[in-house]
Backbone as CSV, one residue per row, in Angstrom:
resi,resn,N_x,N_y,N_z,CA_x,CA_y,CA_z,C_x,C_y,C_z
1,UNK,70.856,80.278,-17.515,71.303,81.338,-18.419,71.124,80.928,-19.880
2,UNK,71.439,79.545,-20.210,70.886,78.962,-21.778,69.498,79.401,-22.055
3,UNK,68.873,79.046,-20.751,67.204,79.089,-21.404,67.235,80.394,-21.494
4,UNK,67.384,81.023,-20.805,67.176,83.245,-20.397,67.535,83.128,-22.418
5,UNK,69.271,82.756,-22.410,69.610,83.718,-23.902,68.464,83.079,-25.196
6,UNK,68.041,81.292,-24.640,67.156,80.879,-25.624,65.797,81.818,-25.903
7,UNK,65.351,82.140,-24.958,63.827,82.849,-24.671,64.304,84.390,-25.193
8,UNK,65.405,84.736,-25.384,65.783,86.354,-26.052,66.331,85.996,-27.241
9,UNK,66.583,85.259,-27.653,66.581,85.267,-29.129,65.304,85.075,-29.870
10,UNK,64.234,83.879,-28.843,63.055,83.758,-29.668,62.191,84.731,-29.795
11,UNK,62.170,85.745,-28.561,61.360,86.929,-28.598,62.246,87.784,-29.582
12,UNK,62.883,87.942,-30.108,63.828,88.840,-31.053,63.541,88.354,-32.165
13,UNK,63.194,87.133,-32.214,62.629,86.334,-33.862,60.939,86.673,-33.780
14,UNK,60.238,86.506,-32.362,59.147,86.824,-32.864,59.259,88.510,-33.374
15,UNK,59.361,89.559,-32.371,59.395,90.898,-33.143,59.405,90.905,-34.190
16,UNK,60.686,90.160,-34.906,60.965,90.704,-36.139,59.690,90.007,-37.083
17,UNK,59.034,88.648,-36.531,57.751,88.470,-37.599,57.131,89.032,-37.312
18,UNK,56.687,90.319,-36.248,55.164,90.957,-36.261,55.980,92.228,-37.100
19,UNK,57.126,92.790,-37.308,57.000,94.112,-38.475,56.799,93.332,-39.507
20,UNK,57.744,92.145,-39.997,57.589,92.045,-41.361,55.953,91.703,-41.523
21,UNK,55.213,90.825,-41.194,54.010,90.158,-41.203,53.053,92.248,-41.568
22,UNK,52.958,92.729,-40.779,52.986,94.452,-40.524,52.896,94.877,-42.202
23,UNK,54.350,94.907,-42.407,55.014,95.704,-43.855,54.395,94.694,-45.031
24,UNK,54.049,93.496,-44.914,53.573,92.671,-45.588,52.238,92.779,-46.203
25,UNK,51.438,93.041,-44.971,49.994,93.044,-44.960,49.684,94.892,-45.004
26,UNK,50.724,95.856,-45.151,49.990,96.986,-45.395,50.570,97.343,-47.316
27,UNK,51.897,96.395,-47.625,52.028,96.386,-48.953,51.158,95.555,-49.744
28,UNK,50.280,94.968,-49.683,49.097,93.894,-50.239,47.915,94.816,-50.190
29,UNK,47.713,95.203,-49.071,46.672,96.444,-49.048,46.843,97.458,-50.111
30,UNK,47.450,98.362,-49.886,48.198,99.420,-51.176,48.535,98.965,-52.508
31,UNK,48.911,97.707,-52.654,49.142,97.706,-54.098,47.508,97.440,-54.841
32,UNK,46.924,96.456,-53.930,45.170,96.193,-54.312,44.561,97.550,-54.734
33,UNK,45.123,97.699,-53.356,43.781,99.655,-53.705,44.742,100.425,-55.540
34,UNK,45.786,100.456,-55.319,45.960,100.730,-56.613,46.195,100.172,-57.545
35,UNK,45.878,98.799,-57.517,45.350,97.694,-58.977,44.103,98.331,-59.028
36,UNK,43.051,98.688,-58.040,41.955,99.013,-58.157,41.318,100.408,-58.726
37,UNK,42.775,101.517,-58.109,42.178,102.708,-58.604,42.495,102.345,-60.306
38,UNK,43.776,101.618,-60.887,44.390,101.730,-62.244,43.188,101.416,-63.085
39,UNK,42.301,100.306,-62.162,41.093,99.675,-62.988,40.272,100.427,-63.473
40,UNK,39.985,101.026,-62.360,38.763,102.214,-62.461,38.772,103.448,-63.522
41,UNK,40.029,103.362,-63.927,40.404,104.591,-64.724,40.104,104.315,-65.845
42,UNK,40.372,103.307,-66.457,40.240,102.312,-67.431,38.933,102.157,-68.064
43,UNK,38.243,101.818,-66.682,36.623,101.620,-67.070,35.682,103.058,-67.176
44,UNK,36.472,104.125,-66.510,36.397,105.391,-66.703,36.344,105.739,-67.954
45,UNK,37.474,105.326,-68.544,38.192,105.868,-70.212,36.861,105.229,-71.066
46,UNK,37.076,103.899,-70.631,35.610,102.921,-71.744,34.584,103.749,-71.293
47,UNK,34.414,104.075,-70.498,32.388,104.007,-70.167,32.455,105.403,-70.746
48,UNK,33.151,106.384,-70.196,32.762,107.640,-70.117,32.275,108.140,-68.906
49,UNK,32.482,107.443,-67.532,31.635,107.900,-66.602,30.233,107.485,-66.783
50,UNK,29.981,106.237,-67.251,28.498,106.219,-67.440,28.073,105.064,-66.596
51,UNK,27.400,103.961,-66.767,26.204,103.127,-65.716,27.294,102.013,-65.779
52,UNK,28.583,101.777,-66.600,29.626,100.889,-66.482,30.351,101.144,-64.821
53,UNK,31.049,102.110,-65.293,31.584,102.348,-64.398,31.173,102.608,-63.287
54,UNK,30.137,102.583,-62.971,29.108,102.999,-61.349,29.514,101.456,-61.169
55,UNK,29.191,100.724,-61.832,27.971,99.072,-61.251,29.695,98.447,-61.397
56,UNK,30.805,98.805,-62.494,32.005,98.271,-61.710,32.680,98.911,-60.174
57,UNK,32.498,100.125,-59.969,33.022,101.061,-58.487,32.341,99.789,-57.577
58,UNK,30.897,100.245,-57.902,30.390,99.732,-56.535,30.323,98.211,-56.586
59,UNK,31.051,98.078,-57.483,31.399,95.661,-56.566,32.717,96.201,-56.220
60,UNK,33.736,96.632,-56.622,35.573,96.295,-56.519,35.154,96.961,-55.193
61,UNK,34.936,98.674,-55.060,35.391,99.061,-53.628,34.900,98.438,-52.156
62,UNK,33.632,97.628,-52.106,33.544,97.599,-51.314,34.657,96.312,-50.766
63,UNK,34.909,95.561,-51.668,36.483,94.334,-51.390,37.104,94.852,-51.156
64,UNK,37.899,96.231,-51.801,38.914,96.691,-51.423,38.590,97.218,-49.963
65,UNK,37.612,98.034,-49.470,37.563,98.695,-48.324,37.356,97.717,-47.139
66,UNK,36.435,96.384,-47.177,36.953,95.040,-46.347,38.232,94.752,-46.134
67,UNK,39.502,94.022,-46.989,40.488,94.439,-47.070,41.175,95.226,-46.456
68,UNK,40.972,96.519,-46.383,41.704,97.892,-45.479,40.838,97.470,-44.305
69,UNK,39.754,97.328,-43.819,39.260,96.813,-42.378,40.362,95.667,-41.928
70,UNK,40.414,94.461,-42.610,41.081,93.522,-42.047,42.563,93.464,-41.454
71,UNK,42.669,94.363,-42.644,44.539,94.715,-42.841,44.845,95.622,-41.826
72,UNK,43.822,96.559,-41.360,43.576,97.640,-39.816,44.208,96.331,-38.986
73,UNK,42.902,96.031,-38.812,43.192,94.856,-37.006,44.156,94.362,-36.813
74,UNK,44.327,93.361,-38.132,45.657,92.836,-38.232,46.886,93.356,-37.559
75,UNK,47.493,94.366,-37.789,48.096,95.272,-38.207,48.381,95.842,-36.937
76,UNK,47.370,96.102,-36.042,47.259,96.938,-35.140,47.339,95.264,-34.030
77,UNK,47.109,94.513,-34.192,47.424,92.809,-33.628,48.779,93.093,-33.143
78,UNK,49.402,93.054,-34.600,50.810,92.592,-34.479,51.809,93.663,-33.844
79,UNK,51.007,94.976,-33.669,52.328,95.971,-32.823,51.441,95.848,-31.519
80,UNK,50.335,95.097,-31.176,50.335,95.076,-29.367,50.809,93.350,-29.033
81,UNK,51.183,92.860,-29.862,52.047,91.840,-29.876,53.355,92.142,-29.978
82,UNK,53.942,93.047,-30.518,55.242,93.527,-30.728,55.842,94.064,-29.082
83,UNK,54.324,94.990,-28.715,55.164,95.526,-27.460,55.166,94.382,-26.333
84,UNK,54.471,93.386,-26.104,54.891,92.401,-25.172,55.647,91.843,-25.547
85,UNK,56.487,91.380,-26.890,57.341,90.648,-26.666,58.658,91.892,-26.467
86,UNK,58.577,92.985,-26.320,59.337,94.524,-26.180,59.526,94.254,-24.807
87,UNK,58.096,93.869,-24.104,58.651,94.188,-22.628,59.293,93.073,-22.062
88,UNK,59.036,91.827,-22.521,59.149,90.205,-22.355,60.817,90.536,-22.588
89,UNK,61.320,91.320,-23.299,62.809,91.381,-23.715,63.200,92.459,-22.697
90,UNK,62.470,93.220,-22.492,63.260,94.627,-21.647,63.336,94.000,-20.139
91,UNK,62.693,92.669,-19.417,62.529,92.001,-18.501,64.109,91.413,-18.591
92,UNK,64.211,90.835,-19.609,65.280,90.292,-19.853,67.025,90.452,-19.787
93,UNK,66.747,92.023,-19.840,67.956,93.026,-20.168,67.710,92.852,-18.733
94,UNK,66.755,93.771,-17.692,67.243,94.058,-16.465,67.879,93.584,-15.403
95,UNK,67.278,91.572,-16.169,68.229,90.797,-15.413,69.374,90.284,-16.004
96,UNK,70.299,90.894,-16.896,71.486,90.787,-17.220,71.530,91.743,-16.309
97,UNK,71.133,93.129,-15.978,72.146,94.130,-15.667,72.333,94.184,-13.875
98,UNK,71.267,93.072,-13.593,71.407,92.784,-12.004,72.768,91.874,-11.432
99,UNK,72.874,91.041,-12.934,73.772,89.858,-12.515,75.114,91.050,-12.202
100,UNK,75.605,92.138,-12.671,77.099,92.520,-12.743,76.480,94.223,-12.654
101,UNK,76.362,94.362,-11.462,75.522,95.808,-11.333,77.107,96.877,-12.552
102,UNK,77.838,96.506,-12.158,79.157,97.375,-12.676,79.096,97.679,-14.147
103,UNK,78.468,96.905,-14.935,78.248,96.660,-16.019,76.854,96.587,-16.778
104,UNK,76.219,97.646,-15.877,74.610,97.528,-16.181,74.212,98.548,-17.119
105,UNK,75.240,99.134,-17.592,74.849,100.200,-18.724,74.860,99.640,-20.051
106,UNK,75.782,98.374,-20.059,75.836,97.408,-21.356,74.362,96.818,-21.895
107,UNK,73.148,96.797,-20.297,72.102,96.010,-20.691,70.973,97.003,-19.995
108,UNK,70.899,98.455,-20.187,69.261,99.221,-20.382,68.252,98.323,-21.298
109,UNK,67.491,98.602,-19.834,66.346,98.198,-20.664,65.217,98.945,-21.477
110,UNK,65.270,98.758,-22.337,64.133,99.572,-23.208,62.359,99.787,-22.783
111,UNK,62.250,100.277,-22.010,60.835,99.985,-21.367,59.937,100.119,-22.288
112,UNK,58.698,99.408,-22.102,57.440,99.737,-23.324,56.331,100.140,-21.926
113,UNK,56.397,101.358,-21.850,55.178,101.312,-20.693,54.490,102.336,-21.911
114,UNK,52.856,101.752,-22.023,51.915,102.628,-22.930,52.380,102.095,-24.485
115,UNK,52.482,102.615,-25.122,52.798,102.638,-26.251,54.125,102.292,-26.658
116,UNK,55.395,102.503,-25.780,56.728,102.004,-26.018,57.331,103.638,-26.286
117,UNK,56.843,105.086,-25.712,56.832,106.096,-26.115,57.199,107.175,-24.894
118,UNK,57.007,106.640,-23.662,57.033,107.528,-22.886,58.052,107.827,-22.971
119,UNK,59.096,106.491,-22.519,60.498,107.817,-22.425,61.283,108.368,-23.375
120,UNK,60.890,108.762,-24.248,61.012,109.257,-25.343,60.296,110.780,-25.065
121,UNK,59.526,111.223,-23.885,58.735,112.057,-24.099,57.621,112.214,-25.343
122,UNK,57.392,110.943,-25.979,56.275,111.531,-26.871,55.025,110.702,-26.872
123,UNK,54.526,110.429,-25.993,53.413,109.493,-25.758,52.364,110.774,-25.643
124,UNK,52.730,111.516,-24.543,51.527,112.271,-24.541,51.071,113.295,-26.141
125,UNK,51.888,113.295,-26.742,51.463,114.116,-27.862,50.528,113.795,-28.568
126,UNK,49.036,113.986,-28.763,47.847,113.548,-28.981,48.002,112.759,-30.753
127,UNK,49.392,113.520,-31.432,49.010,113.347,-32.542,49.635,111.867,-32.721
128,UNK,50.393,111.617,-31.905,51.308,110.374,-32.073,50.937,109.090,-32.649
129,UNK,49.650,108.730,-32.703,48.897,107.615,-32.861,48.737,107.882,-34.710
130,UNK,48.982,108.676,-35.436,48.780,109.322,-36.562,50.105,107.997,-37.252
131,UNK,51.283,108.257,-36.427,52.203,107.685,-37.140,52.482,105.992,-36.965
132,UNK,51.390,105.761,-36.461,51.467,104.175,-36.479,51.214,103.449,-38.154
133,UNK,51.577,102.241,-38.286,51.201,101.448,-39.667,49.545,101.337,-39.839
134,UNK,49.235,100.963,-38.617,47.484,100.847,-38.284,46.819,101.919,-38.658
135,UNK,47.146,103.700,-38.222,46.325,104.854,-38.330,46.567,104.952,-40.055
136,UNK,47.841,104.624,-40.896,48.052,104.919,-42.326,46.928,104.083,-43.047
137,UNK,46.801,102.892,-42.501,46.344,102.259,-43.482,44.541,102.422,-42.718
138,UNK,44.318,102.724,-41.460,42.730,103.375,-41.736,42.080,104.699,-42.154
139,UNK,43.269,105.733,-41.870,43.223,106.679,-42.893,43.100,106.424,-44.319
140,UNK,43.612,105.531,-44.824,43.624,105.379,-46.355,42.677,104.904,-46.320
141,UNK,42.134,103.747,-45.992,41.211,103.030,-46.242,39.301,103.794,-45.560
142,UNK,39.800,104.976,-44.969,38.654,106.080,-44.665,38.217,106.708,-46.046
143,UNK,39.401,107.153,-46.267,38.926,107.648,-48.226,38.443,106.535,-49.123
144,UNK,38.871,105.596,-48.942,38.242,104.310,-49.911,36.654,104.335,-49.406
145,UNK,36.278,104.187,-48.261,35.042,104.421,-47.953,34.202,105.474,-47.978
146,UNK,34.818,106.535,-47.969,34.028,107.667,-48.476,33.976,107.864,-50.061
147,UNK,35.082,107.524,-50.517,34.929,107.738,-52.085,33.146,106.316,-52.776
148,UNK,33.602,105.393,-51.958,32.445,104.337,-51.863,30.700,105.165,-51.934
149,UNK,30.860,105.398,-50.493,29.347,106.183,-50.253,28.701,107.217,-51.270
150,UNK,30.470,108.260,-51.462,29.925,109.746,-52.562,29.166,108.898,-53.882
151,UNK,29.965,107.726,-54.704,29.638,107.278,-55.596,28.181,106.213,-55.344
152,UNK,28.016,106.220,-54.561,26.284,105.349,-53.925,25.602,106.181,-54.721
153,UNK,25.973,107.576,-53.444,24.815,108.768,-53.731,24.858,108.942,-54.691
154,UNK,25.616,109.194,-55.500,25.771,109.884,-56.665,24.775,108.426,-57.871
155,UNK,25.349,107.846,-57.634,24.451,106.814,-58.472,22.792,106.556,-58.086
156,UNK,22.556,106.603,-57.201,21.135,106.637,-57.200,20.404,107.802,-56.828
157,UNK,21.041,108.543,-56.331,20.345,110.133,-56.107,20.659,111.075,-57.100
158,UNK,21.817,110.885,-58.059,22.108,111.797,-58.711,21.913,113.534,-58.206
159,UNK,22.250,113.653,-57.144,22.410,114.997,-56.153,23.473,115.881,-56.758
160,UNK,23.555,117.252,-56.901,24.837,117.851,-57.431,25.767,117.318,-56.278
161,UNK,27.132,117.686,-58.157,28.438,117.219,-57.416,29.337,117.819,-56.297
162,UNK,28.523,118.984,-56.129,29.339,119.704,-54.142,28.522,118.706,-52.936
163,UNK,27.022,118.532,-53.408,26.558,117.686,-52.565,27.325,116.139,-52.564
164,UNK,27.346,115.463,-53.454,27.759,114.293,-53.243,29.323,114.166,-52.863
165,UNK,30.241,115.481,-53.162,31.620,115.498,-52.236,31.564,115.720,-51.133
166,UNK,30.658,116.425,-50.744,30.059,116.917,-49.238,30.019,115.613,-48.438
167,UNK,29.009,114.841,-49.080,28.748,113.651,-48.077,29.922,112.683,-48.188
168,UNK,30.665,112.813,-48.954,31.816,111.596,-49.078,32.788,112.220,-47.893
169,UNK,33.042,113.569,-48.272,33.794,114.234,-46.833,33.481,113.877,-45.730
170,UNK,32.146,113.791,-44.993,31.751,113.604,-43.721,32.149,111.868,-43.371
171,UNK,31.618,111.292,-44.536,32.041,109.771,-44.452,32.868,109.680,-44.167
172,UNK,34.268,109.980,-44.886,35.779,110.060,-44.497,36.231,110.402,-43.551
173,UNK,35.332,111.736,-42.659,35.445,111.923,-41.352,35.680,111.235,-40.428
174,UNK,34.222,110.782,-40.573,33.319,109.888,-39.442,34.329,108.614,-39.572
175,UNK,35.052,108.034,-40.640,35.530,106.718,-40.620,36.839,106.667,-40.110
176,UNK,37.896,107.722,-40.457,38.950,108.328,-39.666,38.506,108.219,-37.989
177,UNK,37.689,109.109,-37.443,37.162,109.247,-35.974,36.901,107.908,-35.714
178,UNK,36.368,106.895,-36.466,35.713,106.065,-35.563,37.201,104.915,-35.489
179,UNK,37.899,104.644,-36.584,39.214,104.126,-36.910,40.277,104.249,-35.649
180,UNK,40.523,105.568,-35.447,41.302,106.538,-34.590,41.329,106.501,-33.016
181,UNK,39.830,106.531,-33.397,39.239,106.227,-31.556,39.490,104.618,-31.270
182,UNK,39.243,103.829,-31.986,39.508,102.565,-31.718,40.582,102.098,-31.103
183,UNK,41.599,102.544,-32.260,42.806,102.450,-32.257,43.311,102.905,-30.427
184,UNK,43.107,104.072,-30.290,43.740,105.023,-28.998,42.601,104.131,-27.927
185,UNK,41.619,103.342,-27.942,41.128,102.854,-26.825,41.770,101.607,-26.768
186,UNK,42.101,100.911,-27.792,42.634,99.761,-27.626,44.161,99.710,-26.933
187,UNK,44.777,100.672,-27.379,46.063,101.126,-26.972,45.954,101.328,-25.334
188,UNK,44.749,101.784,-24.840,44.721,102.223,-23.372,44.689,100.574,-22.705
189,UNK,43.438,100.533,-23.596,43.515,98.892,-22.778,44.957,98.035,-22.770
190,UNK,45.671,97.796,-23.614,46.997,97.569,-23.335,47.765,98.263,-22.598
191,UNK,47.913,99.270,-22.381,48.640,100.137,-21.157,48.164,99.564,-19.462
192,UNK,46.908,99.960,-19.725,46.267,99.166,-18.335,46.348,98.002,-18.042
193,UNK,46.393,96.515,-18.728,46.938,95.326,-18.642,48.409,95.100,-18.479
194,UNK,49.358,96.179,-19.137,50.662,96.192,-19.129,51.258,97.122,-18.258
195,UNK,51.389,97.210,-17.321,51.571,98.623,-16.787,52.935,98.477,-16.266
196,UNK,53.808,99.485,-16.477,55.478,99.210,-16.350,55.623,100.890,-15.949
197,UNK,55.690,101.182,-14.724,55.990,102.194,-13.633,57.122,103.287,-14.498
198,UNK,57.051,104.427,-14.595,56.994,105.734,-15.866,58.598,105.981,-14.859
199,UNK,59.756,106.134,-15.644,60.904,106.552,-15.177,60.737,107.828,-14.581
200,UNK,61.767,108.134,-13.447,61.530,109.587,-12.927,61.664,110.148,-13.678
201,UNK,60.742,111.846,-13.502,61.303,113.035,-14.617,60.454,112.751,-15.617
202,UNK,59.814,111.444,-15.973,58.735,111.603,-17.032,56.948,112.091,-16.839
């Protein structure tokens, strides 16, 4: 029983380093991107929009938009690390609540089957994956890359400016979709390696 409460406190210390590590690495992200937009404005004000400010955009964003790649994985690491040590603990509860069946409402276990969502009823809701730390910060970092590309085009094609928002839109699309999809396949693959049997009624 020492080792059981030792091994639930340490999984309760790891959790708590994969949010903070999480909140850490998506506040470093965000403040960069806006040291970066503050810059840009700046060099905006000096240049005028002219061959300054192109040839500074295109070195800073593409760091910043690496950055939002890394800070993705990361990110998205540490909450499929979060839910095993979720279930590693919800293992834990069930055998408190075996030892003293009378007293087994003191120790529910929190199941993580899928996402940590089902019984909650909201796993299946397609949009759910929207509100993870991972989908915020590749959404954001989808516009950093499209704002990237519009300003390519725009610098060496000099194309009108509906055309070159046009193509920054699709970029942003395409980088969202491909971000998104990742995300929701990787998530499956953890469901399928983790698989923890769906309470009745769900």
């Amino acid at each position: 029983m020492s080792a059981i409460g030792m091994e639930y406190g340490m999984l309760q210390s790891a959790r708590g380093a994969t949010i903070s590590e999480s909140s850490s690495r998506s506040s470093l992200f965000l403040t960069t991107l806006s040291g970066a937009v503050v810059a840009l404005s700046f060099v905006a004000q000096a240049s005028h929009f002219g061959e300054t400010f192109y040839i500074f955009a295109l070195a800073i964003m593409p760091v910043v938009f690496f950055l939002g790649v890394v800070t993705y994985y990361r990110i998205l690491q540490t909450g499929i690390e979060d839910v095993i040590y979720a279930r590693a603990i919800s293992k834990i509860k069930t055998f408190y609540s075996q030892i003293d069946p009378e007293r087994a409402a003191f120790f529910q276990a929190s199941s993580v089957d899928q996402v940590g969502l089902r019984t909650l009823g909201l796993f299946r809701l397609w949009w759910q994956q929207f509100l993870s730390a991972a989908a915020m910060v590749a959404i954001v970092n989808s516009v950093v890359g499209g704002v990237f590309i519009a300003l390519t085009v725009t610098y060496f094609f000099q194309p009108p400016p509906l055309a070159a928002i046009g193509v920054g839109a699709a970029a942003v699309l395409l980088l969202c979709v491909g971000f998104l999809r990742h995300q929701w396949t990787t998530w499956m693959r953890v469901a399928a390696s983790l698989p923890i049997s769906a309470p009745a009624g769900v």
